[in-house]
C-alpha positions in Angstrom: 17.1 222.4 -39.9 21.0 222.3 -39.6 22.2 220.2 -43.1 24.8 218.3 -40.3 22.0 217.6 -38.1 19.6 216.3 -40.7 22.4 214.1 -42.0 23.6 212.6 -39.0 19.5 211.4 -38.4 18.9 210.5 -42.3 22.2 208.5 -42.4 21.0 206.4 -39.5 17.7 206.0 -40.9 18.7 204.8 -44.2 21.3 202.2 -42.6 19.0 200.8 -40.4 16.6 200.1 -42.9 19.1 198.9 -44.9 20.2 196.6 -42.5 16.6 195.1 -41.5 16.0 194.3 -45.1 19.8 192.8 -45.0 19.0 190.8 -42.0 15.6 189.6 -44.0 17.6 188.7 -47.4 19.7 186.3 -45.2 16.9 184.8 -43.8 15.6 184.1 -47.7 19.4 183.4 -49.0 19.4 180.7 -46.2 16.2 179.5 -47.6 16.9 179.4 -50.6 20.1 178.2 -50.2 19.1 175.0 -48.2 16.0 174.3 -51.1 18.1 174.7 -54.1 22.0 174.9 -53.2 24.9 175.9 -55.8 23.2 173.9 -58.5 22.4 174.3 -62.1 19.0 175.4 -61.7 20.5 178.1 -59.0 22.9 178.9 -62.2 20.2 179.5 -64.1 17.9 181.6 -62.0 20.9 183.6 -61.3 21.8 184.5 -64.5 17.8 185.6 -65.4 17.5 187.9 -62.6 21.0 189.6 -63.6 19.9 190.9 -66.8 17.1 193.2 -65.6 19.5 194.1 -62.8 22.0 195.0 -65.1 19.7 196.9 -66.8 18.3 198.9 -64.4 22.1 199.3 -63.2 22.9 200.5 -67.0 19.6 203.0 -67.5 19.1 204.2 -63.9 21.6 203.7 -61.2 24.6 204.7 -62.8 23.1 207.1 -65.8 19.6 208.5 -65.3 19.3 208.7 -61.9 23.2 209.9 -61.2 22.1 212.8 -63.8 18.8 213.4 -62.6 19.3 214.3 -59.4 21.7 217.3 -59.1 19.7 218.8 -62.3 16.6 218.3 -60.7 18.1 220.2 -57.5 19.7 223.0 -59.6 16.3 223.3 -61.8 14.4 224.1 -58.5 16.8 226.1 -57.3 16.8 228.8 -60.2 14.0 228.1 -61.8 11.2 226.9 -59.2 9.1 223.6 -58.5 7.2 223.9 -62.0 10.1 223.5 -64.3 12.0 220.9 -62.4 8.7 218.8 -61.8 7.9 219.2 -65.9 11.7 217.8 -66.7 10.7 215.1 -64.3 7.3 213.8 -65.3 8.7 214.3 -69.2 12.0 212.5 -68.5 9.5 209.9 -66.6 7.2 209.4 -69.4 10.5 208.6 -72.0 11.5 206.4 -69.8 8.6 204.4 -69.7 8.3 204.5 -73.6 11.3 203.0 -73.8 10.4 199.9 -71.4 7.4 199.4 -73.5 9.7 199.1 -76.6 12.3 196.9 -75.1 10.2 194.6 -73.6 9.3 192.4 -76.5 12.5 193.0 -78.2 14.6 191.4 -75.1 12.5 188.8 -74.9 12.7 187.6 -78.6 16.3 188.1 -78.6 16.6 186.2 -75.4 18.0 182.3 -76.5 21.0 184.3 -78.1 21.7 186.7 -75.6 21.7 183.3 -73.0 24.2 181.9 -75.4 26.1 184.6 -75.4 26.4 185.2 -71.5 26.8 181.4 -70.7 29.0 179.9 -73.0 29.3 177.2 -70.3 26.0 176.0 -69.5 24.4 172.7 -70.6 21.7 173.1 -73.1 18.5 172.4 -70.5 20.2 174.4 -67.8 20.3 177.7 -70.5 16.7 176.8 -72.1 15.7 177.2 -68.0 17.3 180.7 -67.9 15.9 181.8 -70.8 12.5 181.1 -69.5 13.4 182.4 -66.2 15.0 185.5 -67.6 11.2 186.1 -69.9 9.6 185.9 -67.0 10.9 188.4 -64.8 10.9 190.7 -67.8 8.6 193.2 -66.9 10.0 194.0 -63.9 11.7 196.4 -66.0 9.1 198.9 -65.1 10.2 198.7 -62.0 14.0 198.6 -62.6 14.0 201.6 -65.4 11.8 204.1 -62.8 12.8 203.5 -59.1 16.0 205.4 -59.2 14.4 208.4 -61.1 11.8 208.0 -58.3 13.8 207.5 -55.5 16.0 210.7 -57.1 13.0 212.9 -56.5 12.3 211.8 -53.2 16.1 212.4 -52.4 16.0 215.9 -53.7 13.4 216.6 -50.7 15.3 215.7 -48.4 12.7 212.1 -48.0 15.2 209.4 -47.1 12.3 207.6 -45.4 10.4 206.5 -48.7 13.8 204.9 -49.7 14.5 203.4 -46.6 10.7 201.8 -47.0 11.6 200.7 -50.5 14.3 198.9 -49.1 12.6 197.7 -46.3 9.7 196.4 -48.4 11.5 194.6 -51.2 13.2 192.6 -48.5 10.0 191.6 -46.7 7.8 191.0 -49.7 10.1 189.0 -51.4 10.5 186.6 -47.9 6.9 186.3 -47.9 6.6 185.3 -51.8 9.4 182.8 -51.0 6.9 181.1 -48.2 3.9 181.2 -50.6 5.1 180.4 -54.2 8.4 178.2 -53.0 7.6 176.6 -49.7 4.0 176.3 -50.0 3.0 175.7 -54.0 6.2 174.4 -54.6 7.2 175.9 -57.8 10.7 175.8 -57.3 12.7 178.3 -59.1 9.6 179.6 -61.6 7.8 180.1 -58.3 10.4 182.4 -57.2 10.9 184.3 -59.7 7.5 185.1 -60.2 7.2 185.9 -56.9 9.6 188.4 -57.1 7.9 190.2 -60.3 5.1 190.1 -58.5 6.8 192.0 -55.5 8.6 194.6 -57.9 5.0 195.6 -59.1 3.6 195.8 -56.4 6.5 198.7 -54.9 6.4 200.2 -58.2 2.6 201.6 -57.5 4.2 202.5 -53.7 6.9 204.6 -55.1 4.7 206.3 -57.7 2.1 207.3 -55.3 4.8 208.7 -52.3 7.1 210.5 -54.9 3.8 212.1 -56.5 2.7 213.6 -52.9 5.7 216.1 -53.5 4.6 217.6 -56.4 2.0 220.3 -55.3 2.7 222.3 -58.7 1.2 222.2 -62.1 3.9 221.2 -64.5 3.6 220.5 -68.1 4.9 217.0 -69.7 6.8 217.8 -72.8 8.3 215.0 -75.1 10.9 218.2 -76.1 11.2 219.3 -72.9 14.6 221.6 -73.2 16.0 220.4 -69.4 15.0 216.8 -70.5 17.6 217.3 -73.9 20.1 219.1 -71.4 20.2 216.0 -69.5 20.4 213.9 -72.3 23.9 215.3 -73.8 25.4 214.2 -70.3 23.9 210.8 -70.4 26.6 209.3 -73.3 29.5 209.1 -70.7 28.0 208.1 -68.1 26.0 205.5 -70.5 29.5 204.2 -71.4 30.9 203.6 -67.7 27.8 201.7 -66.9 28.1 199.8 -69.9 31.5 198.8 -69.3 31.0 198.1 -65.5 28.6 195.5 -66.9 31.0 194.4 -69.4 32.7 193.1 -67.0 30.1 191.5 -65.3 28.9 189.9 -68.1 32.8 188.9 -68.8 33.3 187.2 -65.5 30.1 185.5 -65.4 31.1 184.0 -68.9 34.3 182.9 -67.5 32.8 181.5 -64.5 30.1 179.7 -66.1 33.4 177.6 -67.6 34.1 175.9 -64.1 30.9 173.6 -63.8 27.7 173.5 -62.7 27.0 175.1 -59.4 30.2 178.0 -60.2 27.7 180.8 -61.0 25.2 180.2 -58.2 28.2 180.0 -55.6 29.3 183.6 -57.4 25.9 184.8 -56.3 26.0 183.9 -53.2 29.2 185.4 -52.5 28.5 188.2 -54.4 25.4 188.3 -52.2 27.3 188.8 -48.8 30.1 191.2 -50.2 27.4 193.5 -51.5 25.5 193.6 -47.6 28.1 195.7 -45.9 28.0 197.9 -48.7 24.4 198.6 -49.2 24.1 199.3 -45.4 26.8 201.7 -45.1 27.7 202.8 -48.5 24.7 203.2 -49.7 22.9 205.3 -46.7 26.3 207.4 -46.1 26.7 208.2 -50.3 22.5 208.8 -50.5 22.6 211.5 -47.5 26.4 213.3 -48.7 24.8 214.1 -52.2 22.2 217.2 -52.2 24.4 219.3 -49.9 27.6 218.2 -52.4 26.0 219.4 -55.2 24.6 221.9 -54.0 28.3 223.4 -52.6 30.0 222.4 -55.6 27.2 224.8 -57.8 27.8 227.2 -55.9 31.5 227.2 -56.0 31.9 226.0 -52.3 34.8 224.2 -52.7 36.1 224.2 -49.5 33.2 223.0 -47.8 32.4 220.4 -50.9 35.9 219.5 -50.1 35.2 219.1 -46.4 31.9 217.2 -47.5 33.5 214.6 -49.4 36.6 214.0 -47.3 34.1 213.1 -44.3 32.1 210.8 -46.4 34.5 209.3 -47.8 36.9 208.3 -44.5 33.5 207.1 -42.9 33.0 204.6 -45.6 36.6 203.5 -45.5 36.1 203.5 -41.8 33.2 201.1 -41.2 33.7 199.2 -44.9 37.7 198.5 -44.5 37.4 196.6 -41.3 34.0 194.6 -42.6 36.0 193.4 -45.5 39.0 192.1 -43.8 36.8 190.0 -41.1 34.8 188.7 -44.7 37.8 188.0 -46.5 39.8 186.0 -43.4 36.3 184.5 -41.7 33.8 183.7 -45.2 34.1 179.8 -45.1 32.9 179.7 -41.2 30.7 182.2 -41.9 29.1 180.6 -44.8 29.6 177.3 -43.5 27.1 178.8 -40.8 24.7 180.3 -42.9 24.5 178.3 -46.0 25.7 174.4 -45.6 22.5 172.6 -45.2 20.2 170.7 -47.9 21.2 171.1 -51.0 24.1 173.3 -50.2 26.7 171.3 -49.5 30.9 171.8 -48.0 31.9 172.4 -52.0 29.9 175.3 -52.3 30.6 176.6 -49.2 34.0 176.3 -50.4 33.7 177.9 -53.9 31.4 180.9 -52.1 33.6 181.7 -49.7 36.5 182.2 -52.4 34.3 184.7 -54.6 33.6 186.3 -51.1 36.8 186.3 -50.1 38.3 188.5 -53.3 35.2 190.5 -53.7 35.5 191.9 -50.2 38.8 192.6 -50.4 37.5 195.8 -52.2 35.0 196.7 -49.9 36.5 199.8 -48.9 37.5 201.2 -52.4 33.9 200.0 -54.2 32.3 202.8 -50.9 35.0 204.9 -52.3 33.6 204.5 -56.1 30.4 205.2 -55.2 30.6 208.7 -53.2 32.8 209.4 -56.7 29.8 207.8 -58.7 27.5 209.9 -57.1 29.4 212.9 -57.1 30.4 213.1 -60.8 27.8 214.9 -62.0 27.9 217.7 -60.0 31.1 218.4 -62.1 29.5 218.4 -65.7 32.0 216.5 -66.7 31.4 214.2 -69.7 35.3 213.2 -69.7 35.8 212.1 -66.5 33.1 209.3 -66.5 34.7 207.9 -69.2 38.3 208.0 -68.0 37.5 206.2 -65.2 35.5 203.8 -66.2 37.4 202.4 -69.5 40.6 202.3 -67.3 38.9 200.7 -64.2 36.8 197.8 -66.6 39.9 197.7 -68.7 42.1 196.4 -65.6 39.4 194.0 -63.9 38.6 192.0 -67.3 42.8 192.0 -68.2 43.3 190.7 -64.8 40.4 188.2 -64.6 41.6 186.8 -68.0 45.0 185.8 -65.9 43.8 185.7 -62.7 41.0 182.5 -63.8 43.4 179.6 -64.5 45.7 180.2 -61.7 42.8 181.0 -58.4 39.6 180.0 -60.5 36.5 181.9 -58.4 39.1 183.8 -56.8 40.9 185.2 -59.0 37.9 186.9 -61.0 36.8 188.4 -57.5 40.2 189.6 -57.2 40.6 191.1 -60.2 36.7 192.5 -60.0 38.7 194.3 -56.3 41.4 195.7 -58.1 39.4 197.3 -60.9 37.7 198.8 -58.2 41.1 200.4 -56.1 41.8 201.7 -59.7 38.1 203.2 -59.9 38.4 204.6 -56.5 42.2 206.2 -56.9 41.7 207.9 -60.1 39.0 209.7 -59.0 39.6 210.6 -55.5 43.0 212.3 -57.0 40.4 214.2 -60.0 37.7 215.7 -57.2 40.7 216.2 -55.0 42.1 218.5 -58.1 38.8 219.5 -59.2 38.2 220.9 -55.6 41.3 222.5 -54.9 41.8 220.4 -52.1 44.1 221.7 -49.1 43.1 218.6 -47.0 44.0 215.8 -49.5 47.4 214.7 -48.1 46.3 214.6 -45.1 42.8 212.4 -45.5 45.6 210.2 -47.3 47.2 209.4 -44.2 43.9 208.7 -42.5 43.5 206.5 -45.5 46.5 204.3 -45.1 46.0 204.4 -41.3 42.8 202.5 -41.1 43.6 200.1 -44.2 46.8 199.5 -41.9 44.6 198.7 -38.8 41.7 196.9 -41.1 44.8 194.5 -42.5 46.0 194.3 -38.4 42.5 193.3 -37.9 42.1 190.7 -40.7 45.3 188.6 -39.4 44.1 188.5 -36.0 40.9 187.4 -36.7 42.4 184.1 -39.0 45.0 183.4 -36.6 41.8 183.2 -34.3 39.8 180.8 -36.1 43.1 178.4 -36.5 43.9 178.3 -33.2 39.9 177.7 -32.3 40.1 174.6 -35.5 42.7 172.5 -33.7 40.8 173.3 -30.3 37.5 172.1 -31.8 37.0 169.2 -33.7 34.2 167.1 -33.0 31.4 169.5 -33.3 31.3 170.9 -36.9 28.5 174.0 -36.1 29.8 175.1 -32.9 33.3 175.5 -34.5 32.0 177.6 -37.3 29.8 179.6 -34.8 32.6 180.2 -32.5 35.2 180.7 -35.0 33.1 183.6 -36.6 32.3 185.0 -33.6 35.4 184.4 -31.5 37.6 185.9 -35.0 34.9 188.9 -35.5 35.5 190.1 -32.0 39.2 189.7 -32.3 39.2 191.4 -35.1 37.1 194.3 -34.3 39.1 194.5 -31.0 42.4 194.8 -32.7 41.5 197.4 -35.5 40.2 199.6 -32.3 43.5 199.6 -30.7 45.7 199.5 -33.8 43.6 202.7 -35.0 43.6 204.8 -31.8 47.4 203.8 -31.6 47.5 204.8 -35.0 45.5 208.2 -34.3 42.8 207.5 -36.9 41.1 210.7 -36.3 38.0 209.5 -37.8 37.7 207.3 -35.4 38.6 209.0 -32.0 36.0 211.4 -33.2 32.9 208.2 -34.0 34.3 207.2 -30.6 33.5 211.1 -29.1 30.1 210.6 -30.6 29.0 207.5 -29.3 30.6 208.5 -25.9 28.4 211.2 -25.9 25.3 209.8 -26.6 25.8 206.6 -24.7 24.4 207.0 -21.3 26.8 204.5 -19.7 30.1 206.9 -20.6 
């Protein structure tokens, strides 16, 4: 099959299923939202389920399986199934060695590492995290394998098992919701062992439909020589993952400083700003990658040029005018969504101002990930670290001096900026590393739809002012009218603005959907 045509049907596989299980999440974010609010139980669950997140985000999404994959490619490539699938399973097998160790070790050292990471919190509120945090523990298993999983699957070509994955977690967790929350009500120990219990259950589904590709006899090796390879690149990439949670780690600290309920509205925030991204940014950077490497291995650089110049403007395309509609509509939005029960006009207040600065760096956080991904195809073991020291360095400076003066804002903010850092550095380093012909020109695509996204964004507010001196008597038909009403503003204006602007990118997603549509 054509590489373009497979692409253009995996990308809309993965964001579909990316949105379903979006569109699910809210349902259960509403949930839990009206049972439990921004409260200090909410603080403390959200905390807990961060550190095996992290972790997974530290061992396998931004080291392992960034690694695996292009090595995994080029092993089959030169040296057949057999080799690549023995540096899998032996890579697979350390991997779950080390879960085994750290399990008991996290969870002994768990009351200081809660200390630590919420200097903040009230003593019962941290004893409830650190019991919260033990008990999701093993989802490690999970956490530490699913991107080395889902890496295989990738290298085949199977976007479908991730999009299941996705899918899955989404629904499994909505139903555990109904019977541990709703039903036994076991408030926040109900959930979260609801959702260990849903993370090992898609642990056996990824091991059985990654295992159907292996139709060769490969030998496990704790000294497999590919496995070592591998592991002299890991140290960089180890280091920007670390750091990227550093700062995490740093801004929940800080936050946890502004009272009960700060964190929990964080996460909720946080919880929006990362939907547009997952969607989009996650299906468009899974689906660029094998041919990337691939081209980049084989000293393609014009068409790995061409290949990440695409990928990247379509991010920046559908993320840019997402995050100015979430950064000028979140109060109405969440208003919508959220304020009911336990959640009340405060948190909708504090959420919408961590969801205001986090989306502000929608477009560049797509950005960072197509570079994420990418990296490794270079070999580089500088690069990584560049990046990421310089990138963390500038969110945690700027959330330092950002948090007395905007509070929830001002960390988001600072958390967006890191990112534009993140994002610039490298695009210049892969243009260079490229030999890029093209890069002054996918510049000025750049600025053109950022210019039409910030076109977009004012419209949209001046929309939902005008509509909150029209309306005033009816609280939920003024947030549902000013979200809609703005959003369709908005959208409207960033089409004109761009094809005034000639945003090539997209007059030619305009071509495409003309062509398809059968009313054009």
């Amino acid at each position: 099959m054509n590489p373009l045509s497979w692409l253009r049907r995996a990308t809309p596989l993965l964001a579909l299923a990316n949105a379903s299980a979006m569109i699910l999440q809210f349902f259960t974010t509403i949930l839990i939202a009206r049972a439990f609010g921004a409260t200090a139980q909410m603080d403390a669950y959200t905390l807990a389920i961060s550190i095996p997140e992290s972790l997974q985000y530290v061992l396998m999404l931004a080291t392992l399986s960034i690694v695996f994959t292009p090595m995994f490619i080029e092993a089959r490539a030169q040296h057949g199934e057999s080799a690549a699938w023995s540096m899998a399973l032996s890579l697979l097998g350390w991997v779950l060695g080390a879960v085994m160790i750290a399990l008991p070790l996290l969870a002994w050292a768990m009351p200081w590492l809660m200390a630590w990471l919420a200097p903040g919190f009230a003593p019962d509120t941290r004893a409830l995290a650190v019991e919260l945090a033990r008990l999701i523990l093993p989802s490690l298993f999970y956490y530490a394998t699913a991107g080395l999983l889902l890496g295989i699957c990738f290298a085949y070509r199977d976007f479908a098992t991730a999009a299941l994955n996705t899918f899955l977690v989404a629904l499994l967790n909505l139903g555990a919701f109904f019977i541990f929350v709703l039903w036994w009500e076991q408030g926040v120990r109900g959930m979260m062992f609801g959702r260990l219990l849903v993370l090992l259950i898609l642990e056996v589904f990824l091991l059985a439909r990654t295992l159907r590709w292996k139709r060769v006899t490969a030998k496990i090796a704790l000294r497999q020589p590919r496995v070592w390879n591998l592991m002299t690149y890991l140290p960089p990439y180890m280091f920007g993952a670390l750091s990227g949670q550093l700062e995490l780690i740093v801004n929940r600290a800080l936050i946890s400083t502004l009272g009960a309920g700060s964190v929990a509205a964080w996460g909720y925030g946080q919880r929006l700003a990362e939907i547009p991204l997952a969607v989009l940014g996650g299906a468009i950077g899974a689906t660029y990658l094998p041919d990337f490497a691939t081209q980049v291995a084989q000293d393609q650089h014009t068409q790995a040029s061409a290949q990440w110049n695409r990928a990247a403007l379509r991010v920046t395309l559908w993320l840019a005018p997402i995050a100015a509609l979430l950064a000028t509509l979140g109060a109405p939005l969440i208003a919508l969504l959220f304020q009911r029960g336990a959640f009340d006009a405060a948190a909708t207040q504090r959420s919408a101002f961590v969801l205001a600065g986090l989306a502000l760096g929608l477009p560049w956080r797509g950005v960072g990930g197509l570079i994420a991904r990418g990296l490794p195809a270079f070999k580089s073991r500088r690069l990584p670290l560049l990046l990421s020291a310089i990138a963390s360095g500038v969110s945690i400076a700027l959330a330092f001096a950002l948090l007395g003066v905007w509070g929830v804002f001002g960390v988001a903010l600072a958390a967006s900026l890191g990112d534009l850092v993140f994002a610039g550095v490298g695009a210049r380093e892969f243009w260079r590393r490229l030999r890029a012909t093209d890069a002054r020109a996918t510049r000025q695509e750049f600025f053109k739809i950022l210019l039409a996204a910030a076109l977009a964004g004012g419209g949209s507010l001046g929309c939902a002012l005008w509509l909150q001196t029209m309306i005033t008597n009816n609280e939920i038909a003024l947030w549902l009218l000013q979200t809609l009403g703005g959003g369709l503003m908005g959208l409207a204006l960033f089409c004109a603005a761009g094809f005034l602007l000639r945003v090539a990118s997209l007059r030619a997603a305009w071509r495409h959907i003309a062509a398809r549509a059968p009313f054009c």
